[in-house]
N, CA, C and O atoms as a CHARMM CRD file, in Angstrom:
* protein
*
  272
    1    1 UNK  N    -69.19100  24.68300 -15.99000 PROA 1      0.00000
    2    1 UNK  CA   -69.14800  23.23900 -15.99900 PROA 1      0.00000
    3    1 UNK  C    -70.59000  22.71500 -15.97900 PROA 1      0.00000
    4    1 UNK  O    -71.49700  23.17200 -15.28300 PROA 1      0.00000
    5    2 UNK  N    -70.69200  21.46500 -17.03100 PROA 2      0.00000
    6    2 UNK  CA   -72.32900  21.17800 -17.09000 PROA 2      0.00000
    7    2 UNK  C    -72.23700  20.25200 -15.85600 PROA 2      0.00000
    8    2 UNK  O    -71.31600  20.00300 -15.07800 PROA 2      0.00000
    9    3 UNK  N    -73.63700  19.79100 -15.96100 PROA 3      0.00000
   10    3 UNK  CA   -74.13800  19.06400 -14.63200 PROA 3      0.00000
   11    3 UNK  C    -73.33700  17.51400 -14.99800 PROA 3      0.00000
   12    3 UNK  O    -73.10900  16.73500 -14.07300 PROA 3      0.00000
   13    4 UNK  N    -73.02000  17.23700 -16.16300 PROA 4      0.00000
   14    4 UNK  CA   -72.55700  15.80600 -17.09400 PROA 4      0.00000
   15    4 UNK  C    -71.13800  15.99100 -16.59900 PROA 4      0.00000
   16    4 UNK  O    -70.77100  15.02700 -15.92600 PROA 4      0.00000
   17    5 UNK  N    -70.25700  16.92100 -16.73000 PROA 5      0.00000
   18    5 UNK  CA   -68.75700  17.06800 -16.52100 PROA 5      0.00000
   19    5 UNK  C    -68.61800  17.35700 -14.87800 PROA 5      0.00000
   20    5 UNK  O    -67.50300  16.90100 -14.62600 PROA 5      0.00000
   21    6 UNK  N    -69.07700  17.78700 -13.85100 PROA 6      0.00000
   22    6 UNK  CA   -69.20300  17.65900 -12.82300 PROA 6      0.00000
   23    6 UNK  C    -69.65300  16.11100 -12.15600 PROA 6      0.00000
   24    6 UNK  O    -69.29900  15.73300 -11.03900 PROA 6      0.00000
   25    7 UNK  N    -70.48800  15.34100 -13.08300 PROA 7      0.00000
   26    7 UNK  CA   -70.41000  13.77300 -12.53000 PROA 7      0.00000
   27    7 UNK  C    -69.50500  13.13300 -13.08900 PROA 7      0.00000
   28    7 UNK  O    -69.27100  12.01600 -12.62700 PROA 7      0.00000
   29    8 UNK  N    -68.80200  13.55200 -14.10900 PROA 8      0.00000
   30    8 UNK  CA   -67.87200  13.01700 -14.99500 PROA 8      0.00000
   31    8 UNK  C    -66.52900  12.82600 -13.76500 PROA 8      0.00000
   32    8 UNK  O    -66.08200  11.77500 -13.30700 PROA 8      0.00000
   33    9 UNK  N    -66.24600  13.80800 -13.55600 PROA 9      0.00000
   34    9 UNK  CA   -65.27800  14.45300 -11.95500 PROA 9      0.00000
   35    9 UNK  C    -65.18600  13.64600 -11.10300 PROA 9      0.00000
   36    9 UNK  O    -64.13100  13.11200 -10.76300 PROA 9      0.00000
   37   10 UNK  N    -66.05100  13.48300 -10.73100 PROA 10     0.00000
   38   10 UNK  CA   -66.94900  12.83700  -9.24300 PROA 10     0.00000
   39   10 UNK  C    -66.69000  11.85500  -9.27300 PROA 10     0.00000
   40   10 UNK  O    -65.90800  11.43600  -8.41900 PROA 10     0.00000
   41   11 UNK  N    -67.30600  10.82200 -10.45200 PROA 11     0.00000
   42   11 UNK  CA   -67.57500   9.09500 -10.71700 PROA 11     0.00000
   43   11 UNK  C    -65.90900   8.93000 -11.00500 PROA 11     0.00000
   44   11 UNK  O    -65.76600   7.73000 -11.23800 PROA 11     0.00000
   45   12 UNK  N    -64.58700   9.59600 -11.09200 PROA 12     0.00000
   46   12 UNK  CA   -63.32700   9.36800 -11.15200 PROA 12     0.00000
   47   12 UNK  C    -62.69800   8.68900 -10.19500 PROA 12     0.00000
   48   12 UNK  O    -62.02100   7.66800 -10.32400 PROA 12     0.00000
   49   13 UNK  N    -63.06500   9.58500  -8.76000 PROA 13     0.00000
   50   13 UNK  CA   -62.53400   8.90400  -7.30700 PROA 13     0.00000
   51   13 UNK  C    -64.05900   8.71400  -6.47100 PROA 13     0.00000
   52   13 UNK  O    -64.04500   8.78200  -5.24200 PROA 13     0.00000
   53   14 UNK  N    -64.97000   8.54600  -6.98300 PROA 14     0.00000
   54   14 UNK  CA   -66.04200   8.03300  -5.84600 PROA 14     0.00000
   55   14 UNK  C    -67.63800   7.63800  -6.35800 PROA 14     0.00000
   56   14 UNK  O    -68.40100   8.23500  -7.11700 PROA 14     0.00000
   57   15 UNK  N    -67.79800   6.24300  -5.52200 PROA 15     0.00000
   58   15 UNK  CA   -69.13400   6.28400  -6.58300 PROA 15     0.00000
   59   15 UNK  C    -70.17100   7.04100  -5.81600 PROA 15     0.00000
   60   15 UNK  O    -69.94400   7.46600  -4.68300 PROA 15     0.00000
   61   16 UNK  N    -71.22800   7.19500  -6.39200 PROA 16     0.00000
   62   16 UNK  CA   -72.72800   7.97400  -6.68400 PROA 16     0.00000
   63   16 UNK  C    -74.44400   7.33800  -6.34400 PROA 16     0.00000
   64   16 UNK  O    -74.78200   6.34600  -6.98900 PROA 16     0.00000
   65   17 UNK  N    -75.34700   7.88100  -5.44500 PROA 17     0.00000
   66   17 UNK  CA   -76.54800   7.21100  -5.65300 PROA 17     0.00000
   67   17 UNK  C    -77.01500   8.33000  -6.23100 PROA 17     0.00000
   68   17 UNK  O    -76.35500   9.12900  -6.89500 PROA 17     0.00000
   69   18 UNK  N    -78.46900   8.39200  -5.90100 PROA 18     0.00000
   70   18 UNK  CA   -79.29400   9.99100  -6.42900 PROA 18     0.00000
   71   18 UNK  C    -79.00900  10.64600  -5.29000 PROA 18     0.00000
   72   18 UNK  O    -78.51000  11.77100  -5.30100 PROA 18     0.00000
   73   19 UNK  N    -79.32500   9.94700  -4.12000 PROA 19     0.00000
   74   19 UNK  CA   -79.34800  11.32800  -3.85200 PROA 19     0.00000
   75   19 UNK  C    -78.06800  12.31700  -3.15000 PROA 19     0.00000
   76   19 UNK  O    -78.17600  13.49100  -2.79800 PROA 19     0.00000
   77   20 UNK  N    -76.91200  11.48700  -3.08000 PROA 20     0.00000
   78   20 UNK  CA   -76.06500  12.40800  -3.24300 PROA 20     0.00000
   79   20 UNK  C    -75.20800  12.99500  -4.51200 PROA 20     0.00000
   80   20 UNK  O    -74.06400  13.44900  -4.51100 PROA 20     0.00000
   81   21 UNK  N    -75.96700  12.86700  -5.39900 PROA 21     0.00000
   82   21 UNK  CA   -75.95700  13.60100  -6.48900 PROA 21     0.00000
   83   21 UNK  C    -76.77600  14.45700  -6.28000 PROA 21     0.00000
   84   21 UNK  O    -76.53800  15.41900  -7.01000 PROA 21     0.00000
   85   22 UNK  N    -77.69200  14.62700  -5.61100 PROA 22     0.00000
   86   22 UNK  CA   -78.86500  15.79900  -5.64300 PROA 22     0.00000
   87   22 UNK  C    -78.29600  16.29400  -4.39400 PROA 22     0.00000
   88   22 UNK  O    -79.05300  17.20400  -4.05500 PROA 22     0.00000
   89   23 UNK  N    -77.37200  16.18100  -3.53400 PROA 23     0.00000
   90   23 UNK  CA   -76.84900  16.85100  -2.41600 PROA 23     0.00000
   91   23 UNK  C    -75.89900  17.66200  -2.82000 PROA 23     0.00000
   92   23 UNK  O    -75.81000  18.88900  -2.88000 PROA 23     0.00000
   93   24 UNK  N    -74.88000  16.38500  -3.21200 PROA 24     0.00000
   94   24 UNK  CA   -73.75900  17.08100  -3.39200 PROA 24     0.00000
   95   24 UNK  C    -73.33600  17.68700  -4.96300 PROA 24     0.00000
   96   24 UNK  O    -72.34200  18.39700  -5.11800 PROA 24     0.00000
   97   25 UNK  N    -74.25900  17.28900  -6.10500 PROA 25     0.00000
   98   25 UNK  CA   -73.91700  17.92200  -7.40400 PROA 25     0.00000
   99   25 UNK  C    -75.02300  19.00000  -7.77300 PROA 25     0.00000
  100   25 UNK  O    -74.89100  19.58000  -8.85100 PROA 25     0.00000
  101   26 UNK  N    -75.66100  19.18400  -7.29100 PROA 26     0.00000
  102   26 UNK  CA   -77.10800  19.65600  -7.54900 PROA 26     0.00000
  103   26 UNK  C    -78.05200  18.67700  -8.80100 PROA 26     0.00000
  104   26 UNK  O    -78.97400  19.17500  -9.44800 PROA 26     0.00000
  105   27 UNK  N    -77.50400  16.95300  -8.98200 PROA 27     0.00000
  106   27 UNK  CA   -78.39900  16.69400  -9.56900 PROA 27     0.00000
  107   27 UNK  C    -79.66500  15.71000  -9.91000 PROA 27     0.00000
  108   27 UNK  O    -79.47400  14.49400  -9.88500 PROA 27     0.00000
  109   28 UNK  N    -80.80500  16.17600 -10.19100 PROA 28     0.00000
  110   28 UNK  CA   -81.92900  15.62500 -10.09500 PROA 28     0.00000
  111   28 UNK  C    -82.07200  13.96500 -10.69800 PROA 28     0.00000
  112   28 UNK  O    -82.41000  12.84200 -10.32600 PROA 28     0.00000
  113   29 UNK  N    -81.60100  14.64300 -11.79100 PROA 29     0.00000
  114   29 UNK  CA   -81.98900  13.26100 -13.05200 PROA 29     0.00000
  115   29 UNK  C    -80.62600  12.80600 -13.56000 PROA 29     0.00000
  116   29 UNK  O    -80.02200  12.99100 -14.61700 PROA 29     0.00000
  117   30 UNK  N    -80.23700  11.85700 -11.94600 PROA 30     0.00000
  118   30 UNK  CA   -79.17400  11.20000 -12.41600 PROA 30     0.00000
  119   30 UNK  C    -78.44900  10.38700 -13.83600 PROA 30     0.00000
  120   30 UNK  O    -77.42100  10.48800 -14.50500 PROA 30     0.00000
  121   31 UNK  N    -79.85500   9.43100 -13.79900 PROA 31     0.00000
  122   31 UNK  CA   -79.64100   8.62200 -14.58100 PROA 31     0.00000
  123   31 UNK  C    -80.01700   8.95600 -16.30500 PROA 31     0.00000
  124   31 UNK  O    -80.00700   8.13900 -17.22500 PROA 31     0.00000
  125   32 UNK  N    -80.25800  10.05800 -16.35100 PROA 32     0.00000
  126   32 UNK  CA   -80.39900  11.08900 -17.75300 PROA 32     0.00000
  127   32 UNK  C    -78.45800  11.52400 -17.60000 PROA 32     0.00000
  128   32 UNK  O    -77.79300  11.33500 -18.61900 PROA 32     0.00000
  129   33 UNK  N    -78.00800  11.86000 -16.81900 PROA 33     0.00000
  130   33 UNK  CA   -76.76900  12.66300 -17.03500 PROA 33     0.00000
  131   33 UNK  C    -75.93400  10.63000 -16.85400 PROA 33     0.00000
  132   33 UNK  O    -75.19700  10.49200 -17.83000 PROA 33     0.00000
  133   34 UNK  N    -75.92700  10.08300 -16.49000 PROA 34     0.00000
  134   34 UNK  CA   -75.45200   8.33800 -16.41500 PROA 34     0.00000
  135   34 UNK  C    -75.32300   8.54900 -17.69800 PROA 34     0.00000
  136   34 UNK  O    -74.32000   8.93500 -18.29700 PROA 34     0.00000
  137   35 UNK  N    -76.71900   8.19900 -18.25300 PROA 35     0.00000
  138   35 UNK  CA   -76.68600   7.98900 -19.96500 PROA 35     0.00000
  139   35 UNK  C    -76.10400   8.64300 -20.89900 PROA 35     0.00000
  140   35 UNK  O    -75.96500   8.18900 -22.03400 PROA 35     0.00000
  141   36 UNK  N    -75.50800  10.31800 -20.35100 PROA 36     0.00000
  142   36 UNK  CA   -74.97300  10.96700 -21.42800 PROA 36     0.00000
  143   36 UNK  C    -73.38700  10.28800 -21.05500 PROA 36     0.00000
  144   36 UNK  O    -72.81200   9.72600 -21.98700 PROA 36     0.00000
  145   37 UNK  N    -73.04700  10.31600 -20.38600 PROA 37     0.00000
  146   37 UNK  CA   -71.90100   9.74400 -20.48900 PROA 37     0.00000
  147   37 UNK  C    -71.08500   8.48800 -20.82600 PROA 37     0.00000
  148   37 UNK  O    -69.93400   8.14000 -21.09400 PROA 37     0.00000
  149   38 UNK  N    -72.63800   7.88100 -20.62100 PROA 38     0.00000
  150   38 UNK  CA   -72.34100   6.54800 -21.41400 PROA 38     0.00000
  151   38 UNK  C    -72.30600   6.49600 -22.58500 PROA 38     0.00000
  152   38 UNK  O    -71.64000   5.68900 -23.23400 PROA 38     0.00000
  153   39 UNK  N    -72.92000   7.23300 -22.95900 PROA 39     0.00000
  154   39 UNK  CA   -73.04300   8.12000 -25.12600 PROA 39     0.00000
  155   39 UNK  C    -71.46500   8.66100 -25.31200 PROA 39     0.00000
  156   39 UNK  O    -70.80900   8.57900 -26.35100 PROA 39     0.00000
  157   40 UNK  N    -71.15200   9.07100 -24.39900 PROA 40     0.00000
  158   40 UNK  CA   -69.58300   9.28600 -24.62000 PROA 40     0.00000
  159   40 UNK  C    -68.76200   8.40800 -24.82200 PROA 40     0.00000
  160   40 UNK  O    -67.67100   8.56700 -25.37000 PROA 40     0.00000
  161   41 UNK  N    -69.19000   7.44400 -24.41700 PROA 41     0.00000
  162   41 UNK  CA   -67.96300   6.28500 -24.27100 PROA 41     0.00000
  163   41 UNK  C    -67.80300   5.81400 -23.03400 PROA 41     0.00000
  164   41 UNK  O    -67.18700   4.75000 -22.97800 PROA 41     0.00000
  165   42 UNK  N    -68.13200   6.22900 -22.11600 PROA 42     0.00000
  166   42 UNK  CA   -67.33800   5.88300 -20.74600 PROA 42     0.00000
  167   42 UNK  C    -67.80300   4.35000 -20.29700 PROA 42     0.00000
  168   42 UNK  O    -68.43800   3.75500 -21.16700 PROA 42     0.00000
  169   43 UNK  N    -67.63200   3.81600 -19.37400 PROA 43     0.00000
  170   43 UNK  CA   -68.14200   2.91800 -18.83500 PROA 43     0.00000
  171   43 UNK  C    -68.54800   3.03200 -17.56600 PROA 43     0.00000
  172   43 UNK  O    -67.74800   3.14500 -16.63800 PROA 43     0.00000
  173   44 UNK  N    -69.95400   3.00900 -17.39900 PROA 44     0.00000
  174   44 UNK  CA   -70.13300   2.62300 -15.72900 PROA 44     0.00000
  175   44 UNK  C    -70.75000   1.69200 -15.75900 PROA 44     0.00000
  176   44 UNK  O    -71.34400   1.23500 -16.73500 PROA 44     0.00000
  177   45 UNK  N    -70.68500   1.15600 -14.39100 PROA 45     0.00000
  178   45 UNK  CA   -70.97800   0.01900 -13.88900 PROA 45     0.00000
  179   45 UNK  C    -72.32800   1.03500 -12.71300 PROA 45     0.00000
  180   45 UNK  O    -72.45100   2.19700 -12.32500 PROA 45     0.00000
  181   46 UNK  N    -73.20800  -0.48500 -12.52000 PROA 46     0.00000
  182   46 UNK  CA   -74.12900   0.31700 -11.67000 PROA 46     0.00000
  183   46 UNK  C    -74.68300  -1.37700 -11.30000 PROA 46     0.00000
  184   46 UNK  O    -74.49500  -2.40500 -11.95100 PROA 46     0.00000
  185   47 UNK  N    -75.53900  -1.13100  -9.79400 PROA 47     0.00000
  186   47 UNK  CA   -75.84300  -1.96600  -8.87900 PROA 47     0.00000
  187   47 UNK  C    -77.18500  -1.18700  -8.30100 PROA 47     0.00000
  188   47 UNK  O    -77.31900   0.02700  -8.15200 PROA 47     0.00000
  189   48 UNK  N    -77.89700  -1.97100  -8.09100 PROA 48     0.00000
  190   48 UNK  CA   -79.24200  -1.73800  -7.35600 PROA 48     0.00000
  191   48 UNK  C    -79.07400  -2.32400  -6.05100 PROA 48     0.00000
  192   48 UNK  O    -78.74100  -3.45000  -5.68100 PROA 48     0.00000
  193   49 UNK  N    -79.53500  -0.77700  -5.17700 PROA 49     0.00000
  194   49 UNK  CA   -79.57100  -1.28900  -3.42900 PROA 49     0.00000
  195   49 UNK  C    -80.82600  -0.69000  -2.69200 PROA 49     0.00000
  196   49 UNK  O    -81.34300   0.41200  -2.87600 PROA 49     0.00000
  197   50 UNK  N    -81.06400  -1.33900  -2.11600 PROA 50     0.00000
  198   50 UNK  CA   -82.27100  -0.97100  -1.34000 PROA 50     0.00000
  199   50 UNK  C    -82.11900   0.03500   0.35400 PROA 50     0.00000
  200   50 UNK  O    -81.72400  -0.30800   1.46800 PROA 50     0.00000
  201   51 UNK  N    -82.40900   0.75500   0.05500 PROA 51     0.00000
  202   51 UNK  CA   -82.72700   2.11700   1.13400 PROA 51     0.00000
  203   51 UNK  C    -84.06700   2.27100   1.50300 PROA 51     0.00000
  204   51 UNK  O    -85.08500   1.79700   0.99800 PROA 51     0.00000
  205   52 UNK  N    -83.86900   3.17800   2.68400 PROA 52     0.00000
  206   52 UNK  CA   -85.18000   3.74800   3.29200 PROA 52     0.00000
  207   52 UNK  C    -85.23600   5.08200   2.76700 PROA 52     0.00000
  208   52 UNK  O    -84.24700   5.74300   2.45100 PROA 52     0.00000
  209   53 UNK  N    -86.58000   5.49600   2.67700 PROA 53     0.00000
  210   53 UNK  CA   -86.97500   6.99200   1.98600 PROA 53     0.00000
  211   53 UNK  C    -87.33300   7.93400   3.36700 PROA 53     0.00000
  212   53 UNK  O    -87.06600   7.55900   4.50800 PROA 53     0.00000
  213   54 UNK  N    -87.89600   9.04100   3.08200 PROA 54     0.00000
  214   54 UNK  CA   -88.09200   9.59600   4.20200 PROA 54     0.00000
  215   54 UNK  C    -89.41100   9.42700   5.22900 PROA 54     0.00000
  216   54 UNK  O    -89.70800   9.93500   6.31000 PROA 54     0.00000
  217   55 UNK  N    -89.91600   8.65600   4.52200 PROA 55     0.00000
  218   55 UNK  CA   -91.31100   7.68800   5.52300 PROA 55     0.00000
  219   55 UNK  C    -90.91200   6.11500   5.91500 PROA 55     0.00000
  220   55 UNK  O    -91.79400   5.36800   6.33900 PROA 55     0.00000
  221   56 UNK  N    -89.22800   5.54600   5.71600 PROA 56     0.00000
  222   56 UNK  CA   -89.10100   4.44100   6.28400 PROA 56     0.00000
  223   56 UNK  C    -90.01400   3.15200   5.82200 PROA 56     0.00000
  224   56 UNK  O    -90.38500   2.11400   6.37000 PROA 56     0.00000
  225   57 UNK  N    -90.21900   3.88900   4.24800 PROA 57     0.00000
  226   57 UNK  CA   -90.48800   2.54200   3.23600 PROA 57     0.00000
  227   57 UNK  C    -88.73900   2.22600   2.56500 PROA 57     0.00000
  228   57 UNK  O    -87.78400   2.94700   2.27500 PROA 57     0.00000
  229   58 UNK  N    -89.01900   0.76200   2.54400 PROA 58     0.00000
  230   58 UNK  CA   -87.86100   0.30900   1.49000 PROA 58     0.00000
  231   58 UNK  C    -87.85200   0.66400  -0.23200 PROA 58     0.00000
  232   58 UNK  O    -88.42600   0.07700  -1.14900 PROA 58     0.00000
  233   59 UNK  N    -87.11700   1.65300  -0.24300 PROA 59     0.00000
  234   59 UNK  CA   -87.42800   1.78100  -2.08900 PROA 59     0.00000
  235   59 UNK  C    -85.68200   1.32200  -2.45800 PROA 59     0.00000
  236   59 UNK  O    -84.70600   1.42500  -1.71400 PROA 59     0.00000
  237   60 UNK  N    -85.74700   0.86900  -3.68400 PROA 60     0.00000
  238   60 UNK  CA   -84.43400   0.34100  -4.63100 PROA 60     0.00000
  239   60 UNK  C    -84.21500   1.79900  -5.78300 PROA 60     0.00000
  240   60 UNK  O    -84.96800   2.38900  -6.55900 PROA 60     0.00000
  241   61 UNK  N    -82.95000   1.93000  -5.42800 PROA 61     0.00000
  242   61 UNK  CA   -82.41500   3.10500  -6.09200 PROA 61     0.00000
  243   61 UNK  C    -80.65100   2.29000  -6.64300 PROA 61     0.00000
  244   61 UNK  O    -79.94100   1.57600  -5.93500 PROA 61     0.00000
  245   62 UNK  N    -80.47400   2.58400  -7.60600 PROA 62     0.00000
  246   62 UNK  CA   -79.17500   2.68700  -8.17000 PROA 62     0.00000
  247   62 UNK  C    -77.78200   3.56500  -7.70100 PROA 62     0.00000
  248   62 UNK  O    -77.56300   4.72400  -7.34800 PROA 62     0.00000
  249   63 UNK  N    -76.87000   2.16900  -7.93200 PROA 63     0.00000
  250   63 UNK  CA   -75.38000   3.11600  -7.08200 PROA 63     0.00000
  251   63 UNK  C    -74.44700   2.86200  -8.63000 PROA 63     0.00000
  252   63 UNK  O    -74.38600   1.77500  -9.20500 PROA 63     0.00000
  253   64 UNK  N    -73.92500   3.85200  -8.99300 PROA 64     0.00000
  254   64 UNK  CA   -73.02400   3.84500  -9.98300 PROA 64     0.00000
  255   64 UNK  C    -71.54200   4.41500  -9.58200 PROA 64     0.00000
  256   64 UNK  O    -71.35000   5.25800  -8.70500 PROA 64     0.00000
  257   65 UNK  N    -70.56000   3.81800 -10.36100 PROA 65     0.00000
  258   65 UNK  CA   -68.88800   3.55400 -10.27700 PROA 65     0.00000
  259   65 UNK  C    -68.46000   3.83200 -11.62700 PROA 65     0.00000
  260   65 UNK  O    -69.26500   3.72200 -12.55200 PROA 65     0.00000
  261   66 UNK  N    -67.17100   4.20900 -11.83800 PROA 66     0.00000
  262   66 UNK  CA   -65.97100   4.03000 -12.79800 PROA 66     0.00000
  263   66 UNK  C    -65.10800   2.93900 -12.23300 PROA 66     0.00000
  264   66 UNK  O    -64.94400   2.78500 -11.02300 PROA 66     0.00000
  265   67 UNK  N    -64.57000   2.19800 -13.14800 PROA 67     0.00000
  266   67 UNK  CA   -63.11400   1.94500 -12.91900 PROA 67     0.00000
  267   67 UNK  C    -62.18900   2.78900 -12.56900 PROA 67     0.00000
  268   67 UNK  O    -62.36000   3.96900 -12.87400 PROA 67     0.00000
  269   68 UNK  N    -61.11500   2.43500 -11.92200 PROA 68     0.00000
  270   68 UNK  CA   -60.12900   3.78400 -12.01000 PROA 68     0.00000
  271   68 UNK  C    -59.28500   3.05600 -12.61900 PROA 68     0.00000
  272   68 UNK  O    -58.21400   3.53400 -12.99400 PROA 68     0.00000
């Protein structure tokens, strides 16, 4: 299973930031595997939220969804 069909899975019953895609899918470059699936056809939806990093700066990272 590619790293694209394993988020394909995932984004079915739950949405996604990076980094639990990099926890829980092993993947890095979310928004490279986002885009292939959006080349497929699919639709996601995505929202920008602001988090703390691991020095307790505010950085803005992306949360992506399916419809179900």
């Amino acid at each position: 299973m590619t790293q694209t069909d394993r988020l394909f899975e995932w984004l079915k019953s739950n949405p996604i930031d990076p980094l639990t895609a990099w926890s829980e899918l092993g993947i890095y470059r979310l928004s490279a595997r986002i885009n292939d699936l959006k080349n497929r056809g699919h639709i996601i939806h995505s929202k920008k939220k602001t988090v703390a990093n691991r020095f307790g700066e505010k950085v803005t990272v992306a949360k992506y969804w399916m419809e179900k």
